[in-house]
C-alpha positions as CSV (number, residue, x, y, z in Angstrom):
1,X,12.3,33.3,-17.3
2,X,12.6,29.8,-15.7
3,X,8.5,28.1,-15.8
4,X,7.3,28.3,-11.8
5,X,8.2,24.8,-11.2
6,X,11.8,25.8,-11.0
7,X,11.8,29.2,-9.3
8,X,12.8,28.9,-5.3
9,X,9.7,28.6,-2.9
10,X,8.7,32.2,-1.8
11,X,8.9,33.2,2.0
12,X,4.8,31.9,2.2
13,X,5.3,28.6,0.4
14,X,8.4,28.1,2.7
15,X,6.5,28.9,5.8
16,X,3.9,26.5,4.9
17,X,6.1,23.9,5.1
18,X,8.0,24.8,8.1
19,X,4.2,25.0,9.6
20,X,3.4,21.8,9.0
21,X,7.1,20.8,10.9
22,X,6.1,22.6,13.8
23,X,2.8,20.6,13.9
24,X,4.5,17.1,13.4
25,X,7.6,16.9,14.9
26,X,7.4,19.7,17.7
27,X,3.4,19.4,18.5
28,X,3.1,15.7,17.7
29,X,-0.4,16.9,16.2
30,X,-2.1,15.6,12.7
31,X,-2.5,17.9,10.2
32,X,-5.8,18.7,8.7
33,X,-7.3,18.5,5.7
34,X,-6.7,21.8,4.8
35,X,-2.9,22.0,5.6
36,X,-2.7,19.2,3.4
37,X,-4.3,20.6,0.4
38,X,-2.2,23.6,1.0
39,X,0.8,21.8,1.0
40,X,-1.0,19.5,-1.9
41,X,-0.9,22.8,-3.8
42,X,3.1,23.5,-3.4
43,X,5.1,23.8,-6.9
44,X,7.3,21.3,-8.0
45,X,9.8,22.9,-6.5
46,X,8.8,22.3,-3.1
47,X,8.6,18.5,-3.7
48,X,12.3,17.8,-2.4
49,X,11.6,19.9,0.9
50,X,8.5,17.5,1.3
51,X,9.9,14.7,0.9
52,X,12.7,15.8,3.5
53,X,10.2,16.9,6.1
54,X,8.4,13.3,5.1
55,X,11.5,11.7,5.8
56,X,12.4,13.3,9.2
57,X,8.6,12.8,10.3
58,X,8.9,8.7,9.5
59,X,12.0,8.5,11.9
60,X,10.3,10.6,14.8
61,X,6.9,8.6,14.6
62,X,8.2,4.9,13.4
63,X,12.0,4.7,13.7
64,X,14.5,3.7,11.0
65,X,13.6,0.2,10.6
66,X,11.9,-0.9,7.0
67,X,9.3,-4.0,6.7
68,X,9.9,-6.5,4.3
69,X,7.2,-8.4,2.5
70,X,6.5,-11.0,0.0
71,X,3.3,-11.2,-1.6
72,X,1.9,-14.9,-3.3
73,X,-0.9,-15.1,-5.6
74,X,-2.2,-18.0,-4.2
75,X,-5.6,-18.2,-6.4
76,X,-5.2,-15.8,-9.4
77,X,-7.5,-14.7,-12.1
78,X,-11.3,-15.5,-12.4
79,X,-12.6,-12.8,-10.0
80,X,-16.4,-11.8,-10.9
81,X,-15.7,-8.4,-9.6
82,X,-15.1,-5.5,-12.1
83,X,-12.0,-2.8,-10.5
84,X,-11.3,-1.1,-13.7
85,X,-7.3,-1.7,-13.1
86,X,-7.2,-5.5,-12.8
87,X,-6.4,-7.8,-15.3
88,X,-7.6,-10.5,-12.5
89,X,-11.3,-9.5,-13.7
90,X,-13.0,-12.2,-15.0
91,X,-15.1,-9.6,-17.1
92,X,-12.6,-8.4,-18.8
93,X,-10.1,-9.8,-21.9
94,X,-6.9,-9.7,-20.2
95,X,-3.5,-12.1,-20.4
96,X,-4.4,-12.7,-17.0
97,X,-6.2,-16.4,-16.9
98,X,-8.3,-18.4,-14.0
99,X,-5.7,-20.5,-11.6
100,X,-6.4,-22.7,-9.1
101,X,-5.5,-22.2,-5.6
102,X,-1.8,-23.6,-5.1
103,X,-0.7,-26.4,-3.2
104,X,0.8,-26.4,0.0
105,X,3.9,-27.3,-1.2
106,X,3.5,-24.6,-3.5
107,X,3.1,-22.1,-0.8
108,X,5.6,-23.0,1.9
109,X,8.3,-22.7,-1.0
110,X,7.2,-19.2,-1.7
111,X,7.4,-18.2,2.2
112,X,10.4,-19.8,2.5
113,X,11.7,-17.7,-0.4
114,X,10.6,-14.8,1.4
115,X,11.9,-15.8,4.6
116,X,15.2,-16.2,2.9
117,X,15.5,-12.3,1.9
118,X,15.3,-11.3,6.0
119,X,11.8,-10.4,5.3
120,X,9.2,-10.4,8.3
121,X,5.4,-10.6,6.6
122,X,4.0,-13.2,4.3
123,X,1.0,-12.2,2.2
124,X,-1.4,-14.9,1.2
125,X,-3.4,-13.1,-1.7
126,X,-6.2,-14.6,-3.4
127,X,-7.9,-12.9,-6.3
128,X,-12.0,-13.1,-5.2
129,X,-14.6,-11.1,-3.7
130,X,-14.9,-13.2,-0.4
131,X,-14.3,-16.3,0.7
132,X,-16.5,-19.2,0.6
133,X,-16.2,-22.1,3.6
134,X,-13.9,-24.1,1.5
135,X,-11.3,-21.4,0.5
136,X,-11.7,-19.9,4.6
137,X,-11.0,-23.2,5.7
138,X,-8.0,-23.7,3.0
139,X,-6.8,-20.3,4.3
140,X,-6.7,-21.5,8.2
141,X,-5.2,-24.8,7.2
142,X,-2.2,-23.0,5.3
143,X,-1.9,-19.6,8.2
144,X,-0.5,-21.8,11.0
145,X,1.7,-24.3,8.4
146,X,3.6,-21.1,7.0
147,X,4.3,-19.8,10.4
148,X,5.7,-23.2,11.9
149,X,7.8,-23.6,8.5
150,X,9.5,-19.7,8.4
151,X,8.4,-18.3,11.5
152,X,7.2,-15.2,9.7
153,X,3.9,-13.5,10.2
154,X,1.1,-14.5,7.6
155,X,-1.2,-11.7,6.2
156,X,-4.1,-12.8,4.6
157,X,-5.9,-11.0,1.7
158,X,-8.9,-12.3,0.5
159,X,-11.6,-9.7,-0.1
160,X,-14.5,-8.6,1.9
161,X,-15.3,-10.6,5.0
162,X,-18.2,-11.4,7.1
163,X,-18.3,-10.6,10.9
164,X,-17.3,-14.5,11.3
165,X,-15.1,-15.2,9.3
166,X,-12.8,-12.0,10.1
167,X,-13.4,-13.8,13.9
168,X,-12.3,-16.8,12.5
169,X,-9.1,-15.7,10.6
170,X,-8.0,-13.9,13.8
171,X,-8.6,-16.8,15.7
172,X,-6.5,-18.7,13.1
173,X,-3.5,-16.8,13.6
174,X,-3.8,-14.1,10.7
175,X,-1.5,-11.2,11.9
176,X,-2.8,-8.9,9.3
177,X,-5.6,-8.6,7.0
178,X,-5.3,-6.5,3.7
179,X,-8.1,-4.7,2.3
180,X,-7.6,-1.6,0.1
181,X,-9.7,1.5,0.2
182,X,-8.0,2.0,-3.3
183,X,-9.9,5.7,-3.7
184,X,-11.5,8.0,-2.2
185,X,-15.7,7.3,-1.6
186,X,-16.7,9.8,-4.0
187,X,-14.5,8.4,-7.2
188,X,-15.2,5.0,-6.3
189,X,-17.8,4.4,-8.5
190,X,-15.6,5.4,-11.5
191,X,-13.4,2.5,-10.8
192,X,-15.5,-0.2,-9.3
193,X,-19.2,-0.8,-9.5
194,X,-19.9,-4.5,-8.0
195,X,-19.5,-3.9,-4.8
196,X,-19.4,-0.2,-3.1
197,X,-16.7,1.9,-0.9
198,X,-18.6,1.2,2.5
199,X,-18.5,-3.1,1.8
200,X,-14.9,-2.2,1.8
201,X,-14.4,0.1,4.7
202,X,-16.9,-2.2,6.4
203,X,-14.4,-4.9,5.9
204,X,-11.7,-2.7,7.7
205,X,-13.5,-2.1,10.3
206,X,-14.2,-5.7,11.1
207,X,-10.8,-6.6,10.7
208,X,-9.7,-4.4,13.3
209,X,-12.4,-5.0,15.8
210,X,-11.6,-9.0,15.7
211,X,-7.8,-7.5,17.0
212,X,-6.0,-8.4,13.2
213,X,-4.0,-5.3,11.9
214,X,-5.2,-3.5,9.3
215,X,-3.4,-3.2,5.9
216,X,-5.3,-0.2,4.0
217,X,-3.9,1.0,0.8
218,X,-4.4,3.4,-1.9
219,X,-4.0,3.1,-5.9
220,X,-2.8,6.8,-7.4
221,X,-2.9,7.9,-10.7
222,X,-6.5,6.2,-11.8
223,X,-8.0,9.7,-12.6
224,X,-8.7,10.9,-9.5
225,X,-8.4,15.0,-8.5
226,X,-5.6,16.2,-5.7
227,X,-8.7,16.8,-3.9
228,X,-10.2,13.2,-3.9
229,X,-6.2,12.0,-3.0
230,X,-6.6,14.2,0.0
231,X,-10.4,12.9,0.6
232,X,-8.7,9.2,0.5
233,X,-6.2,10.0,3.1
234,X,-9.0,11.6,5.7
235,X,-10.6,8.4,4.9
236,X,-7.6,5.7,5.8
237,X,-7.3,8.2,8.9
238,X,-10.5,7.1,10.0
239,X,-9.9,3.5,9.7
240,X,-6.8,3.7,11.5
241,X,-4.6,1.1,9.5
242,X,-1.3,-0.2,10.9
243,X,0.2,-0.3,7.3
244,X,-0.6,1.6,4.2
245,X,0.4,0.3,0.8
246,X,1.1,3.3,-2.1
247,X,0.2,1.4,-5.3
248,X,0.5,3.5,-8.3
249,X,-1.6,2.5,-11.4
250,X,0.8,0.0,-13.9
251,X,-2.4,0.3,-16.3
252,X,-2.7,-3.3,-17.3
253,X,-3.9,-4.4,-21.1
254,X,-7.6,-5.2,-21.5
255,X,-8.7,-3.3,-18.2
256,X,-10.8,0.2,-18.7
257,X,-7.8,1.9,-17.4
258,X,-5.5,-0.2,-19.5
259,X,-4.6,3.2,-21.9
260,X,-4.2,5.8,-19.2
261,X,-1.0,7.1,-18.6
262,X,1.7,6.1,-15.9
263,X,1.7,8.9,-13.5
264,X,4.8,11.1,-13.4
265,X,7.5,10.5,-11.0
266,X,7.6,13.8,-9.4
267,X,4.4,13.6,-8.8
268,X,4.6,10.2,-7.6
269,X,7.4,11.3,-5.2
270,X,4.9,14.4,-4.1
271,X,2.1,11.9,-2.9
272,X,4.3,9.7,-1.0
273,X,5.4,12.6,1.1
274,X,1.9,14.0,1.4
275,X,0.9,10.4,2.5
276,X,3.7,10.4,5.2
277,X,2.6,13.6,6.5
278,X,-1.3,12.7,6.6
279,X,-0.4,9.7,8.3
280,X,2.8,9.4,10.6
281,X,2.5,6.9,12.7
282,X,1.6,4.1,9.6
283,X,3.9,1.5,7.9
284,X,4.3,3.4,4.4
285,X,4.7,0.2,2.3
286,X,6.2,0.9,-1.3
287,X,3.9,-1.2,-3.4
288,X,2.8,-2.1,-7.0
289,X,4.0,0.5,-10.0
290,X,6.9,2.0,-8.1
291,X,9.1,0.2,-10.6
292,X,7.0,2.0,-13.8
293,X,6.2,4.9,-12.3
294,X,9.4,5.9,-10.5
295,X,12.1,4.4,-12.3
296,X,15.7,5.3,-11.1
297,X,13.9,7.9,-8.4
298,X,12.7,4.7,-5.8
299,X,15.5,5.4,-3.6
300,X,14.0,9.0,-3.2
301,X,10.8,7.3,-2.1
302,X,12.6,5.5,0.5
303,X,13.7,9.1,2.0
304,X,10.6,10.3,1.1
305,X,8.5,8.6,4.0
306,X,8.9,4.7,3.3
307,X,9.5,2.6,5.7
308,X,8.8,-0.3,4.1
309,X,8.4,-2.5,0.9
310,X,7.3,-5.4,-1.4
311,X,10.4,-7.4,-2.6
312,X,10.0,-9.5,-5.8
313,X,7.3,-9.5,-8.0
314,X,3.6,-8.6,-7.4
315,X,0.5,-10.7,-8.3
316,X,0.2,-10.2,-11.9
317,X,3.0,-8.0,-12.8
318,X,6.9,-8.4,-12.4
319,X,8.9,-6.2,-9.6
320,X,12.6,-5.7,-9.7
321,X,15.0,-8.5,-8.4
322,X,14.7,-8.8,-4.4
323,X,18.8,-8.5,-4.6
324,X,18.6,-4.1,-5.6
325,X,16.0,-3.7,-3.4
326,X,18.0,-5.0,-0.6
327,X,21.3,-3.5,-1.9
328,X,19.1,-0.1,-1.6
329,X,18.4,-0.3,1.9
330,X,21.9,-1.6,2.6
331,X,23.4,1.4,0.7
332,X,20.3,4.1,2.5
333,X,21.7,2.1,6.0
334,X,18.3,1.2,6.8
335,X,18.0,-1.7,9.1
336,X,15.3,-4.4,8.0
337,X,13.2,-4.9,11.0
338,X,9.8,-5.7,11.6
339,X,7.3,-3.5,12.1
340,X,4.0,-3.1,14.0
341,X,1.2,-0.8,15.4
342,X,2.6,2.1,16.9
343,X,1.5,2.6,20.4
C-alpha cells in the first residue's frame, strides 16, 4: 500500500480546500487561523492543489505582474547582535568579516546593475542593529543619488529605528523600509536574544505610520513548529506589510544553526502557498535559500503564490545568475512590473 503522502485527498481534505476557495476568491474574506492550520495539516498530496489555489488567489488579489529586486550589502559583517542564522554576527566565528560601508561609486554601480535587469526596487542593506547619525545621514545622502542615477525606488534596511529617524528616512525619499519579523513572538527567543520580537514589530509599526511601506519577512525552517509558522503569519497580518519576503534557512558555517538541516522542498513549496493564502493581497517576494532549498522546483514557487523575487546574489550568500531567473518568468509569461500596496 502506497505511504499516505501519495494516496488522493479524500472527499474532507478536498472540501477543505475548495472551502478556503470559496472564502478567497468568491468572498474576498481572510482566512483564519484555524482554516489555516487545517489546511497546514493537509498530506503531501494536497501540496500541488495548494499551490494552484495559491496561484489563482495571487492573480485575483495582485495581478500577474512580478517585482524585481536587487539587494546591496552596503556595510557587511561586524553586527553586535546575535540571530542564530547569520554569519554577519560579530559574536560568532564565521567567513563572514567586518566591511566598511561602500562608496558611492560603489553603490550607484550596483543599482545601475539592477536597473539594467528591468528591475523596479533597490535595497540598501546594511548589517547593524540601528543606525547611528553618521550612517542615517550616509543613508539620506546615497537615497536621493540612486534614484536620480536609475530612477528606481530605494528600500532601505538598516535595523530597528527610532520614531525620528523612520521620520527622517521617509522624508528622505525611502520608498520602503525592510524589517523582518523572521519568527513567530513565541520562538523568538530561540533564535535571537539581544534585542526582543516587539523592538522589531515596534520598528514596523513606525515605519508604516511615517507613510514608508513595509517589507516584513519570515525565515522557515529554523526549528520552529507548523504552529508557530501559522502564529508568524497572524502576526505579519497584523502589521500589514506591503511585501513579504520567504527566506528559507541556508544554515551558514559558524552560526548556532549552522548544522541544521535545509528544509525539504515540498515542504518549502507547502509554506509558500500557505503564505499566499494567509496573506493575499502582499508582494510574495522569493528570497534567500530558494536556490538550496528548492533546487530545480523554483519555478513551482513562482505558480505557487510569488509574485516577485530577488535577482542575483544575496548579502552573504550567492544566488543563481540574474539571466535564469529572468528566462523563468519569460518562459512562466509573467510580465515584470512594479508593484505596490494594494488598495
Amino acid at each position: 500500500m502506497p505511504p499516505a503522502a501519495q494516496l488522493p485527498l479524500t472527499t474532507e481534505q478536498r472540501a477543505l480546500v475548495a472551502a478556503a476557495e470559496r472564502a478567497l476568491l468568491d468572498e474576498r474574506r481572510l482566512l483564519d487561523a484555524t482554516e489555516l492550520t487545517a489546511l497546514a495539516e493537509l498530506p503531501d498530496s494536497a501540496v500541488t492543489a495548494l499551490a494552484a489555489l495559491a496561484h489563482q488567489v495571487r492573480l485575483a488579489w495582485c495581478g500577474p505582474e512580478v517585482e524585481v529586486e536587487g539587494i546591496l550589502s552596503a556595510k557587511t559583517g561586524g553586527c553586535p547582535e546575535d540571530c542564530h542564522f547569520c554569519s554577519q554576527s560579530s559574536r560568532f566565528d564565521t567567513p563572514v568579516k567586518a566591511t566598511p560601508f561602500l562608496d558611492t561609486d560603489e553603490v550607484l554601480t550596483a543599482a545601475r546593475e539592477t536597473a539594467a535587469l528591468g528591475a523596479s526596487e533597490f535595497c540598501i542593506v546594511l548589517a547593524i542593529k540601528g543606525p547611528d547619525e553618521r550612517t542615517l545621514s550616509r543613508i539620506l545622502e546615497l537615497v536621493p543619488q540612486v534614484k536620480e542615477a536609475t530612477g528606481l525606488n530605494v528600500a532601505v534596511s538598516a535595523g530597528l529605528l527610532t520614531d525620528d529617524q523612520a521620520r527622517r528616512l521617509a522624508e528622505g525619499g525611502v520608498h520602503r523600509y525592510n524589517h523582518n519579523l523572521e519568527t513567530a513572538r513565541s520562538y523568538f527567543d530561540q533564535v535571537v536574544t539581544s534585542h526582543s520580537w516587539d523592538e522589531r514589530a515596534q520598528t514596523c509599526e513606525l515605519v508604516r505610520s511615517h507613510g514608508m511601506e513595509l517589507c516584513c519577512g519570515a525565515l522557515i525552517g529554523m526549528g520552529e513548529s507548523a504552529a508557530q509558522r501559522i502564529e508568524l503569519l497572524m502576526e505579519l497580518r497584523a502589521l500589514d506589510p506591503t511585501e513579504v519576503p520567504v527566506n528559507f534557512l541556508n544554515p551558514r558555517p559558524g552560526t548556532p544553526l549552522g548544522d541544521r538541516e535545509v528544509l525539504g522542498a515540498w515542504e518549502a513549496l507547502r509554506w509558500i502557498a500557505l503564505f499566499r493564502l494567509a496573506l493575499p493581497s502582499v508582494i510574495l517576494r522569493y528570497a534567500g535559500g530558494r536556490e538550496v532549498t528548492l533546487r530545480d522546483l523554483q519555478v513551482m514557487g513562482m505558480t505557487a503564490g510569488i509574485n516577485a523575487l530577488i535577482v542575483g546574489n544575496y548579502l552573504t550568500t550567492l544566488g543563481r545568475s540574474p539571466a535564469a531567473d529572468l528566462q523563468m518568468l519569460h518562459d512562466l509569461r509573467m510580465p515584470i512590473g512594479a508593484l505596490s500596496a494594494v488598495i
